[in-house]
N, C-alpha and C positions, 0 to 999 in steps of 0.2 A: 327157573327160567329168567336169563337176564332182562332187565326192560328193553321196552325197543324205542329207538330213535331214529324220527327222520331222515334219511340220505337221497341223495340226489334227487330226483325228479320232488321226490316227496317235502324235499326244503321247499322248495316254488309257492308251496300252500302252506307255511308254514304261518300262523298266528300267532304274533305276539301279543300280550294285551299292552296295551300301555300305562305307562304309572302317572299317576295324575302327578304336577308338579306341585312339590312342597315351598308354599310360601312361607316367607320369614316370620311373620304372623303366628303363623301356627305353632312354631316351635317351641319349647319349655323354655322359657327367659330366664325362670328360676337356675335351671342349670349352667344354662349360655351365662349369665349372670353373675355366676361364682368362681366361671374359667375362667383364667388367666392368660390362656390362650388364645381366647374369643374378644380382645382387647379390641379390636381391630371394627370387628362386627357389634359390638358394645356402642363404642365411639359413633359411628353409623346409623345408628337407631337405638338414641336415647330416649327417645320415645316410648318403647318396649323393655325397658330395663324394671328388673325386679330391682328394688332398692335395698331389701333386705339379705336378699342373696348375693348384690355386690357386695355393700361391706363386709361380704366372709373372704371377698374375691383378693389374693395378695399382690396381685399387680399393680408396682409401683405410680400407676397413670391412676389407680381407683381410688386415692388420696384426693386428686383435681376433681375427678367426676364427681363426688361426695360434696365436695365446698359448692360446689352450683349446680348441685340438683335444681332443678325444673321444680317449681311450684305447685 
């Protein structure tokens, strides 16, 4: 038996739950860290930057970010 879905009258009641929103915080920096494509969100929150996971990172901006790391 195939499942059953909602239609008409019965969308009206329909519950969604909702996703709690994902703060930048939360995220794995280690990963973000090592993308080359996350340059962008890197530069933005240097604050949250894995240090060891950039230097694996080859994006040619991760040379700058390296010379002045933060203390």
């Amino acid at each position: 038996m195939p499942p059953h879905f909602p239609t008409g009258d019965g969308l009206k009641n329909l519950q969604i739950p909702e996703q709690p929103a994902t703060r930048v915080e939360d995220l794995d920096w280690s990963v973000i860290s090592a993308d080359p494509s996350q340059i962008e969100l890197i530069k933005q929150r240097i604050d949250l930057v894995d240090w060891d996971a950039l230097g694996t990172n080859p994006h040619p901006s991760v040379a700058a970010l390296l010379k002045n790391r933060p203390v």
